[in-house]
C-alpha positions in Angstrom: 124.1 337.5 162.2 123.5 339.1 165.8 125.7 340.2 168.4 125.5 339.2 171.7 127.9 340.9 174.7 128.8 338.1 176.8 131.0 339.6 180.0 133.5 341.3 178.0 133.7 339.3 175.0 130.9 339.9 171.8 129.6 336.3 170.7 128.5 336.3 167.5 125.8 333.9 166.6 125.1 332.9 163.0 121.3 332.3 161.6 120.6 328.6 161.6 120.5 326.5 158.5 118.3 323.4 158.1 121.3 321.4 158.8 122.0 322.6 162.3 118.6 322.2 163.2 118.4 318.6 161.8 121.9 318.0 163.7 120.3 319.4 166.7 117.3 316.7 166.3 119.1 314.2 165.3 121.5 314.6 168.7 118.4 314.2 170.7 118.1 314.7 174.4 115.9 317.3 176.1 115.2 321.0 174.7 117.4 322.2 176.6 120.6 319.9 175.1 119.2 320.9 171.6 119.4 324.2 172.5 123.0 324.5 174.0 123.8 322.3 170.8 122.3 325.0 168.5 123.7 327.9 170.3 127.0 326.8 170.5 126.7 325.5 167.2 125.6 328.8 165.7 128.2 331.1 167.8 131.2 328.5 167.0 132.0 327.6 170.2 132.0 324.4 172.8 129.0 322.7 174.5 131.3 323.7 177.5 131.9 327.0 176.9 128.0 327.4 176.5 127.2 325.0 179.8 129.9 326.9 182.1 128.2 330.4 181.0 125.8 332.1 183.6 122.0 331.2 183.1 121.3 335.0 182.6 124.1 335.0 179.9 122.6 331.8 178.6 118.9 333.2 178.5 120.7 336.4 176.5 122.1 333.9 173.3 118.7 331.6 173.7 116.5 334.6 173.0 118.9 335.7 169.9 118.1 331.9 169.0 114.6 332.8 169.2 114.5 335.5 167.4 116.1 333.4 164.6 113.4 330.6 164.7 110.5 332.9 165.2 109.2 332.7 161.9 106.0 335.2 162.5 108.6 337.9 162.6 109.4 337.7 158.8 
């Protein structure tokens, strides 16, 4: 699990099983749908509460995502 510090509130994101992933896929759209599904997903909270954040709060959770699906890191 990793920590992120949103404004004044800590999200807490999850590491993605195969499922949410799959999910994610199987929701289509662009990369950047799957991603706010994934993220908001992962942190347990709404596609809206992840599409009203600010893009540098955004870029914050996507890199903990990242850092989850980076593989070359294990």
């Amino acid at each position: 699990m990793k920590e992120i510090k949103i404004k004044d509130e800590i999200w807490q994101m999850h590491a993605p099983k195969v499922r949410t992933i799959k999910m994610a896929d199987e929701n289509g759209g662009s990369d950047m749908a799957k991603t706010i599904y994934m993220i908001a997903a992962l942190c347990n909270k709404t596609q809206d509460e992840v599409e009203n954040l600010e893009f540098k709060e955004f870029m914050s959770l996507q890199k903990a995502l990242n850092d989850f699906l980076d593989v070359r890191a294990e």
